[in-house]
Every structure is written in structure tokens, then in C-alpha cells.
N, C-alpha and C positions, 0 to 999 in steps of 0.2 A: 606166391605170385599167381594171383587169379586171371591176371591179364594179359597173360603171356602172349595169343599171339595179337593182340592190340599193339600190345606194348613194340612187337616189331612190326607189324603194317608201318605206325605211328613212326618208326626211327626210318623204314623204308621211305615214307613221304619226305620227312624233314632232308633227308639226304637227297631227295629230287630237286626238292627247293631249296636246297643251299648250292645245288650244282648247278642251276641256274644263273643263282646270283654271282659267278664267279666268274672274273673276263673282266677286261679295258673298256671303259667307254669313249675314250677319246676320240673314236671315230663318232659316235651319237653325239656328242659335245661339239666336235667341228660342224656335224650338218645345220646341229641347232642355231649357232653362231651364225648371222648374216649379217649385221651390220656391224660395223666398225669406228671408230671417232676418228677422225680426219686430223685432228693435234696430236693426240696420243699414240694412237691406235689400239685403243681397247679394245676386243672385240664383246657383242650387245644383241642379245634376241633378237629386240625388235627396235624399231623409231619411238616407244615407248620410253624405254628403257634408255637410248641415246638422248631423252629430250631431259632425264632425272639426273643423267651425269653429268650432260652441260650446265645444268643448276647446280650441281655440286662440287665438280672438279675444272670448270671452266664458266667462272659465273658469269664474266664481263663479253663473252663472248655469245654468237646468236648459234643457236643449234640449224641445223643444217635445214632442206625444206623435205618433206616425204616424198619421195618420188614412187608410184604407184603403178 
């Protein structure tokens, strides 16, 4: 084992960045969420994303207008 203290820097880092990635985001997923579909209520990033669903899951119907 030539790389002994690599080898533990290397397992030191990996365990910083796994201890990161660990936790709920469902708080970062509620802020993201703004808009919502007024039939369903789906919630949808943006008026982007609300204009793709009314094409998809509400075709006959007009999607709503942007309000800015």
C-alpha cells in the first residue's frame, strides 16, 4: 500500500461530500414550485412549464395568462 495517506485524505473528502448530500429537500422543492394549475392543482416552476401541461393534460382548455 504505497498510498496510504491518499488513500485516507481521499475516503476523508468522500465522507465530507456524502455528508452533504444527505437531508430532505422538500423545503428547496416547495420554494421552487410557484405556480400551480388552477383544474388540477399541480404544482409547476414556472408559466413555462403550466403552458406544456395545459397542452398535455388539459388540451381543450386555454392556459391561464402570465401575470408579471
Amino acid at each position: 500500500m504505497t498510498r496510504g495517506k491518499q488513500k485516507i485524505e481521499a475516503q476523508r473528502r468522500n465522507a465530507e461530500r456524502n455528508q452533504k448530500a444527505k437531508g430532505s429537500q422538500l423545503e428547496a422543492r416547495a420554494v421552487a414550485l410557484k405556480v400551480s394549475c388552477p383544474i388540477c392543482k399541480t404544482q409547476l416552476a414556472n408559466h413555462n412549464q403550466l403552458g406544456d401541461h395545459y397542452a398535455s393534460k388539459h388540451p381543450k382548455e386555454m392556459p391561464p395568462v402570465e401575470s408579471s
